[in-house]
C-alpha positions in Angstrom: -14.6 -13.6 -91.7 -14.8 -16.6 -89.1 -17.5 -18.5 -88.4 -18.4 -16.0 -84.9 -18.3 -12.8 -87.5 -21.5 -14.2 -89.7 -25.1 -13.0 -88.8 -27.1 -16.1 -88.0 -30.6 -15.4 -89.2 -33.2 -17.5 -86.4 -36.2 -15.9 -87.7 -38.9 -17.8 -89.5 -39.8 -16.7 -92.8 -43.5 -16.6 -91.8 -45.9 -15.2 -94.7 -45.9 -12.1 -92.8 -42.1 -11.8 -93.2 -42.4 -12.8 -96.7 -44.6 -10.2 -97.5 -43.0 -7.8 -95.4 -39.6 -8.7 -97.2 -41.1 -8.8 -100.7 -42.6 -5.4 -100.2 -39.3 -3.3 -99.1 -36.8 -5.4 -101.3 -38.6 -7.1 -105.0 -39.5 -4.7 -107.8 -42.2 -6.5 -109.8 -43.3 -6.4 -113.0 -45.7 -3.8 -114.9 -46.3 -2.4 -111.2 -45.9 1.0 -109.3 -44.0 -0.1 -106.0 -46.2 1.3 -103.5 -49.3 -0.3 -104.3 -47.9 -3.8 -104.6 -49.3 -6.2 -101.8 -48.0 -9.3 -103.3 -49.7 -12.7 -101.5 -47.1 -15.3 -100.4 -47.7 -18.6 -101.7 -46.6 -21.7 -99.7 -47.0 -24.1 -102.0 -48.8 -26.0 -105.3 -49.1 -29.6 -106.6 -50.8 -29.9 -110.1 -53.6 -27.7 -111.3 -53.7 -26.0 -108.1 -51.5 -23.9 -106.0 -52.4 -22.2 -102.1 -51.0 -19.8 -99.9 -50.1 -19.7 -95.9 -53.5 -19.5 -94.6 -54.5 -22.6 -96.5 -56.9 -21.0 -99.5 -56.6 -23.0 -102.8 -56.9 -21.7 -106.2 -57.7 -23.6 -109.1 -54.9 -22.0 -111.3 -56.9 -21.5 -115.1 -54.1 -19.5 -115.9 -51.2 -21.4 -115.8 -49.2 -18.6 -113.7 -48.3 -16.6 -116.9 -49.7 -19.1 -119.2 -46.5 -21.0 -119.1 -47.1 -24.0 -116.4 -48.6 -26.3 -119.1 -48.5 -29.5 -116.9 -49.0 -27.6 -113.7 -47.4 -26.8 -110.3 -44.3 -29.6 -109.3 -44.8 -32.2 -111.5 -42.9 -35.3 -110.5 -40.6 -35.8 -113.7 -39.4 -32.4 -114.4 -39.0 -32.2 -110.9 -36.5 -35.3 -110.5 -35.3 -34.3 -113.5 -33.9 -30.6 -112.6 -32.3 -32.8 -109.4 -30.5 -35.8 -111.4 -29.1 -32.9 -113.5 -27.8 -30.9 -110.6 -26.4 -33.8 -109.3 -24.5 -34.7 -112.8 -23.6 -30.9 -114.2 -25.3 -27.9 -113.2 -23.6 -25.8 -115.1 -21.0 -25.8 -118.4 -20.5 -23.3 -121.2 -22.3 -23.2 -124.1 -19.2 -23.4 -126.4 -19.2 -27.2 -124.9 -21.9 -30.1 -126.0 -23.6 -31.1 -123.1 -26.1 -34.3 -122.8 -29.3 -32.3 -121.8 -28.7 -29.8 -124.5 -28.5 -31.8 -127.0 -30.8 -34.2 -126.6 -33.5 -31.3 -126.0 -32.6 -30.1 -129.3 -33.4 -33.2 -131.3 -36.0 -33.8 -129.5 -37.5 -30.8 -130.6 -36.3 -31.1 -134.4 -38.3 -33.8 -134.2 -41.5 -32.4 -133.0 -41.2 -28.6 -135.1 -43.4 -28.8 -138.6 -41.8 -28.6 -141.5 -38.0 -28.2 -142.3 -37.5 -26.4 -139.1 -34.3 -28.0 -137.4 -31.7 -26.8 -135.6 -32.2 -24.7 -132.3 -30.8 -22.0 -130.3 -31.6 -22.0 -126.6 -32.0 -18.7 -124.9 -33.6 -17.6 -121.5 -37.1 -17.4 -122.1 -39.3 -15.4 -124.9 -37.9 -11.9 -125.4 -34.0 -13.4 -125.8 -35.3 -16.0 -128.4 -37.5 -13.0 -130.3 -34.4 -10.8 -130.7 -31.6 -13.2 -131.3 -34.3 -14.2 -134.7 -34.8 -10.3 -135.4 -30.7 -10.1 -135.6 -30.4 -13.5 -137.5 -33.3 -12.4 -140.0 -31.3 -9.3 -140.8 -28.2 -10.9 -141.1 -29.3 -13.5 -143.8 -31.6 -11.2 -145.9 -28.9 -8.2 -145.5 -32.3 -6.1 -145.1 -33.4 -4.1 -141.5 -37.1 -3.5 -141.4 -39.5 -5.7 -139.7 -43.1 -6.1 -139.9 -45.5 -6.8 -137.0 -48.3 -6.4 -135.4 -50.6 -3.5 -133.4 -52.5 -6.5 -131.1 -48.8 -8.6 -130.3 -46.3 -9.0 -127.2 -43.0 -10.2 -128.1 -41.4 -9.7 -124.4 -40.1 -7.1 -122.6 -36.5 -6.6 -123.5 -35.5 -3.7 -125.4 -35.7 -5.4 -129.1 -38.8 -7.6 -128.1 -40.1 -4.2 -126.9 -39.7 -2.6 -129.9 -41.9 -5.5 -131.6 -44.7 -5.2 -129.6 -47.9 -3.6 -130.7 -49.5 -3.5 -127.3 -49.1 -0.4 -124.9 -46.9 -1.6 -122.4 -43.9 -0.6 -125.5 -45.3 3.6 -125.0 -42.7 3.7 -121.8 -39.8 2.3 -123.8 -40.2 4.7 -126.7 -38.1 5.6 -128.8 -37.5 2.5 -129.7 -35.3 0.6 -132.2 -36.1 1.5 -135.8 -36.8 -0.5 -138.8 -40.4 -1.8 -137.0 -43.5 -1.3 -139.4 -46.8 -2.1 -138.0 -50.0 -4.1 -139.6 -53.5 -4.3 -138.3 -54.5 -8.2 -136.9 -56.6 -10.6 -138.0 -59.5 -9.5 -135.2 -62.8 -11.2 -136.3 -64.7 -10.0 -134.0 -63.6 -5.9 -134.6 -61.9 -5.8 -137.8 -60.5 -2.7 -138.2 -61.2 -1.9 -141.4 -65.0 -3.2 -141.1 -64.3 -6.5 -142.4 -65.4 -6.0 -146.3 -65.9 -9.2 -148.2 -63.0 -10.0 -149.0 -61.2 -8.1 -146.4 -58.0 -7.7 -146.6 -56.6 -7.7 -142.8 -58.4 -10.3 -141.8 -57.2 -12.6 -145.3 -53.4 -11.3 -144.6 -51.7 -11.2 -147.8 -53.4 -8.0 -149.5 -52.9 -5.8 -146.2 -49.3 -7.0 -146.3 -48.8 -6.8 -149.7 -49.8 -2.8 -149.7 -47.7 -2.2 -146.8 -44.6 -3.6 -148.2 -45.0 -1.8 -151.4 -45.3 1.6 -149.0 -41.8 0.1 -147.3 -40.0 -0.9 -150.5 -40.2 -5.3 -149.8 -36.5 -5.1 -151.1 -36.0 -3.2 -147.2 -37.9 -5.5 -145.3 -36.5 -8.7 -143.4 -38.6 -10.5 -141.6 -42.7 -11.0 -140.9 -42.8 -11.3 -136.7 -46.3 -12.5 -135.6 -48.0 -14.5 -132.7 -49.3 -17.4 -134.2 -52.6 -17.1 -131.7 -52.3 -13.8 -130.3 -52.0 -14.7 -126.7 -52.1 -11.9 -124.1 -54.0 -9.1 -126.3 -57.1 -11.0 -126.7 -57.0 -14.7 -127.8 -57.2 -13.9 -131.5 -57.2 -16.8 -133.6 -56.5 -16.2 -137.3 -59.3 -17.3 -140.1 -58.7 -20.0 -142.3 -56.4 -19.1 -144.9 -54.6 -16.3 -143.4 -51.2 -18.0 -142.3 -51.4 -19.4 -146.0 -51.4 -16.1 -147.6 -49.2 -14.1 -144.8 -46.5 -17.2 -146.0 -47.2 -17.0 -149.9 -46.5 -13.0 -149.6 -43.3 -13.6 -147.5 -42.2 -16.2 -150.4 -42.9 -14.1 -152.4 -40.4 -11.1 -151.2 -37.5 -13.1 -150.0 -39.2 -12.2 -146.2 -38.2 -14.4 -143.5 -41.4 -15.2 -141.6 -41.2 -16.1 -137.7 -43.8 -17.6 -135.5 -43.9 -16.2 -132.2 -45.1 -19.5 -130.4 -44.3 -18.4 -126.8 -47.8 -18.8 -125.3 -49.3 -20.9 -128.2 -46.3 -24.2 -128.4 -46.1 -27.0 -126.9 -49.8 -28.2 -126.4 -51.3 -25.0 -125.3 -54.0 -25.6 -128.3 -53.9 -29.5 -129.1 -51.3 -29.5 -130.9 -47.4 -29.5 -130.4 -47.4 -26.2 -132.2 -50.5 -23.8 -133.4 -50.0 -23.7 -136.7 -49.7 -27.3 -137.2 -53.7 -25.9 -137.3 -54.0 -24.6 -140.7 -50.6 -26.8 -142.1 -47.9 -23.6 -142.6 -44.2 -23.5 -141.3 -42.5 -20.2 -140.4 -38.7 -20.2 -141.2 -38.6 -18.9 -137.2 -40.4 -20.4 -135.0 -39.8 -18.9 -131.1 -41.1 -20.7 -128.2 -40.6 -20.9 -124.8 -42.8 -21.1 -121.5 -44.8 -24.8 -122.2 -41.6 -25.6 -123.4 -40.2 -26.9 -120.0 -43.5 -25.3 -117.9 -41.9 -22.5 -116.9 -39.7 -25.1 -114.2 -36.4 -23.5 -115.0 -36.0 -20.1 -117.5 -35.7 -21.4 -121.1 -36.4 -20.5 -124.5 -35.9 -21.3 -127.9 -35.4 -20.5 -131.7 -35.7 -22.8 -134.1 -34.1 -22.4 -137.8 -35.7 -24.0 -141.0 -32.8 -25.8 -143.2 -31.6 -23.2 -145.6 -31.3 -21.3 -142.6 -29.5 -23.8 -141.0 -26.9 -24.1 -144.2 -26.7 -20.3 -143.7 -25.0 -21.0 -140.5 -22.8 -23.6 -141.4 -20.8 -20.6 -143.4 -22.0 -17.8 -142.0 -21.1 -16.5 -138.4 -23.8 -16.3 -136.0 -23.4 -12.8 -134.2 -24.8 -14.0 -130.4 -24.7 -15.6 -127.6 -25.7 -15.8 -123.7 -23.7 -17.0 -120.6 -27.1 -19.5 -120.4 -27.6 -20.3 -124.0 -28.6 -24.0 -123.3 -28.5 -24.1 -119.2 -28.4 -27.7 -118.8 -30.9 -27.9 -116.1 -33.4 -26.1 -118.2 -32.5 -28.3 -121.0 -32.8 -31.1 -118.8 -36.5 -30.0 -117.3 -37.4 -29.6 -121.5 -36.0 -32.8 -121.8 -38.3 -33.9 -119.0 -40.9 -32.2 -119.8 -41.4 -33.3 -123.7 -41.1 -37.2 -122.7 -43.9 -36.0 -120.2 -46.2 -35.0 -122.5 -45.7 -37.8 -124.5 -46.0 -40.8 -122.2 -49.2 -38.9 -120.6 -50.6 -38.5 -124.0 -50.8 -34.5 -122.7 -52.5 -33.3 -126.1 -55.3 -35.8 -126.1 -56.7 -34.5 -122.8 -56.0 -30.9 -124.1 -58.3 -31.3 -126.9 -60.7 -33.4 -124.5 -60.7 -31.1 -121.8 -60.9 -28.0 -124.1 -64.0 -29.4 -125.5 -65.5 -29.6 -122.8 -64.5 -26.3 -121.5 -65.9 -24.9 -125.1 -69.2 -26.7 -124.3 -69.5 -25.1 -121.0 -68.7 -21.5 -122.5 -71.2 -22.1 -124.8 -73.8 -22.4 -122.2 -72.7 -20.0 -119.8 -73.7 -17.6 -123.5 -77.2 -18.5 -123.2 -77.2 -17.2 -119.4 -75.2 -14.3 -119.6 -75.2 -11.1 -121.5 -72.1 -10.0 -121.2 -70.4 -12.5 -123.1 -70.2 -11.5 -126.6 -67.5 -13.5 -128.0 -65.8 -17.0 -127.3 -62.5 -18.3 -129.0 -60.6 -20.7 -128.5 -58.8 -24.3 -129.5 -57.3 -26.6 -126.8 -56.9 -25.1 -123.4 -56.3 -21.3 -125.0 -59.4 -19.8 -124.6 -60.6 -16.1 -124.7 -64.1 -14.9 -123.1 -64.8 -11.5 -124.3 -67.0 -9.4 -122.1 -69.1 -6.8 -123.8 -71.8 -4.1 -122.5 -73.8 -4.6 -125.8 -74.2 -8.1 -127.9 -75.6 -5.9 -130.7 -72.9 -3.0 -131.0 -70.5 -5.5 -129.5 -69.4 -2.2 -126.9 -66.5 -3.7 -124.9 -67.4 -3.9 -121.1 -64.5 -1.8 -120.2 -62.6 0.8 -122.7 -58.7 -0.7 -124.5 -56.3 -0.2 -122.1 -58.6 1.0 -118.8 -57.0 1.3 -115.6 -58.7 2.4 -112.0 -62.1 3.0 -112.1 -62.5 2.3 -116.1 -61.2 -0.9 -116.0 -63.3 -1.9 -112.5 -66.0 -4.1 -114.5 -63.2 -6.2 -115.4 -61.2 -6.8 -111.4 -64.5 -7.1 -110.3 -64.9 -10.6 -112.0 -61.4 -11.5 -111.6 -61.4 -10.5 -107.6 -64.4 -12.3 -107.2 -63.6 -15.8 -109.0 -60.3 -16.1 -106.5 -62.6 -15.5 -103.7 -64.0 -18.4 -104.8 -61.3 -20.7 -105.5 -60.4 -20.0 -109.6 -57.0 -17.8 -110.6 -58.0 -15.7 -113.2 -56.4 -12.9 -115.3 -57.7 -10.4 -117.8 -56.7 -8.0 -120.8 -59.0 -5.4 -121.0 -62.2 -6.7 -122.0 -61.2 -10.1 -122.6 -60.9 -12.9 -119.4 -57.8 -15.7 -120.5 -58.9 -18.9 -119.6 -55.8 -20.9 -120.1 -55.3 -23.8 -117.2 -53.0 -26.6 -117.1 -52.8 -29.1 -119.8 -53.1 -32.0 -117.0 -56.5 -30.1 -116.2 -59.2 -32.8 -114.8 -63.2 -32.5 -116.2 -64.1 -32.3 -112.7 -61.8 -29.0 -112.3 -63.3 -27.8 -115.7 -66.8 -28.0 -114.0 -65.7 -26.2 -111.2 -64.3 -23.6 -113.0 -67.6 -23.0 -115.2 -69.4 -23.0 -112.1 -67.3 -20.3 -110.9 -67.5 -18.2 -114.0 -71.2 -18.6 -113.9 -71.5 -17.0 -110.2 -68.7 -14.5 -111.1 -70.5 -13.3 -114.7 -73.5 -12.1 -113.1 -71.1 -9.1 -111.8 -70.0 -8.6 -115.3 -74.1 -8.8 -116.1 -74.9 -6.3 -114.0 -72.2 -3.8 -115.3 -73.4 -4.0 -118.8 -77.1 -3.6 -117.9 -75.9 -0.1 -116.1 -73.8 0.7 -119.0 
């Protein structure tokens, strides 16, 4: 081909194009095609991000809760060029600076014994490469999680999921035995005293001796549940989940995908109630989303494991240096801007606001939250604690809960929702003055979700 044969596009990529391009040519997630009318967005600089005609939107959920210190910060920014400039790209069989240094930097943050790392992709990738490693140590196949969990969207992370995005992909793998969560607020089994869900160990215990614990290799739960409703464990129940898996020989893994690096005050959520998984996975605040990256991290008898053991897997991008490098960035970020102090400072302050937004509104029934990961439950009845809109609800079912959601972008604040439950997860480098704002909003938008319950 010369130089006279190549098409020479002198069309501007207005929004108009990009939408018109996005429509006929991207398949995006979780959708059905057709109905896709995806907005282009220009551009975004901290907590905020706006599109071509100049509307700005307070972004409360971090995109996919994964932007932890917001749209183009400076340093991860320069940071992804400097490494371009040095090495773009080299094998993983090879050490490399970024990759390295990434890694002890984070054996130095992970609880515990937790030590050596292997970088994958993003979330799903890291879930199944600790699935296969579980099994391998133990020599055992079946895995334990939970109904109220997303573990990614890959076929093995599929298979881990509870939620009902995994009905599609079934059949899936075998060997995955489900337990009920730790859900407060709507125990399942009518939270006894002592109840055993919601206390862990017991409702473990009798499902293992159903499986045969000599079968089972690893525990896989969220830490916080993140996208199935903000579920924060009680006191006590990492402790027991931990003492059962001692008990067995179970590997136990902490899904820390949504919950790591700052999302709720602390470099990892269950530095909270002081337990250490032999997994942990984590991704997403891990680097802010800047470059794709995720991670598993291996306790030391793990570790010694590998040093005479063969670890079956691998990716082309196991440790891409310029997401290594944006980690890198992104970790010495967090420290120099002392990151989880205004986490816990802003989150207080967002809990205070929640709480008084409760004494205006009746259709909040529940609020939970640590740090900046905070879940607003929306009911249609404090005293039966009815959801406002039915699990799983789509179209018409679920219009209680886009109402809100449409109504707070009008107004300037990116929300999302599960069901019943709003996610009110912004940037770590949130402001109080952008706090205010977006109570403000939620106090205009709630009335909608008022009104809905009062018709219920």
């Amino acid at each position: 081909m010369t130089i006279t044969d190549r098409v020479v596009d002198t069309n501007e990529w207005t929004a108009d194009r990009i939408r018109a391009a996005d429509r006929e040519y991207v398949i995006h997630s979780w959708s059905t095609q057709g109905s896709v009318n995806a907005a282009p967005i220009a551009g975004g600089e901290g907590s905020w991000f706006w599109d071509y005609d100049g509307n700005r939107y307070l972004d409360f959920q971090s995109q996919l809760v994964n932007m932890n210190l917001g749209h183009q910060h400076p340093r991860i920014v320069e940071a992804i060029k400097e490494q371009a400039d040095r090495m773009c790209y080299i094998g993983p069989n090879y050490a490399e600076r970024s990759r390295a240094e990434l890694a002890e930097l984070i054996a130095g943050l992970t609880p515990g014994d937790l030590k050596m790392t292997f970088f994958t992709t993003g979330g799903a990738a890291a879930n199944e490469n600790a699935v296969r490693l579980a099994r391998h140590v133990t020599g055992r196949h079946k895995i334990v999680a939970r109904y109220r969990s997303y573990h990614g969207a890959t076929a093995g992370a599929m298979a881990l999921t509870g939620d009902p995005r995994r009905w599609a992909a079934e059949p899936s793998s075998f060997g995955v035995v489900r337990m009920f969560d730790p859900y407060t607020y709507r125990c399942p089994v009518g939270h006894p005293d002592p109840c055993p869900v919601c206390s862990g160990g017991p409702h473990l215990e009798e499902i293992l001796q159903y499986e045969n614990p000599d079968t089972v290799a690893a525990v896989v739960l969220e830490t916080v549940t993140g996208t199935n409703g903000l579920i924060y464990p009680p006191e006590g129940y990492l402790r027991s989940i931990r003492e059962v898996c001692d008990k067995y020989g179970i590997i136990l893994i902490f899904d820390e995908v949504m919950a790591g690096f700052g999302r709720t005050g602390e470099w990892f959520a269950c530095n909270h109630w002081d337990v250490t998984p032999d997994i942990l996975i984590t991704a997403k605040g891990l680097n802010s989303g800047y470059v794709p990256l995720g991670a598993m991290v291996v306790n030391q008898r793990i570790s010694d494991w590998l040093m005479v053991n063969k670890f079956w897997g691998g990716l082309t991008y196991a440790g891409h240096p310029l997401a290594c490098a944006s980690g890198v960035a992104s970790i010495k970020a967090m420290q120099d801007e002392n990151i989880l102090a205004n986490t816990r400072e802003m989150g207080e302050r967002l809990g205070l606001g929640l709480d008084r937004l409760a004494d205006r509104h009746v259709s909040i029934g529940d609020i939970r939250g640590r740090g900046l990961f905070y879940g607003l439950e929306l009911v249609s009845d404090r005293g039966t604690r009815e959801p406002l809109v039915p699990f799983n609800a789509t179209g018409a079912a679920a219009a209680p809960m886009t109402a809100v959601v449409a109504a707070a972008k009008k107004q300037g604040l990116y929300l999302s929702a599960n069901n019943n439950v709003l996610r009110l997860t912004p940037p770590l480098v949130i402001t109080g003055e952008e706090i205010d704002f977006a109570v403000d909003v939620l106090d205009k938008v709630l009335t909608l979700a008022d009104e809905a319950a009062e018709q219920a």
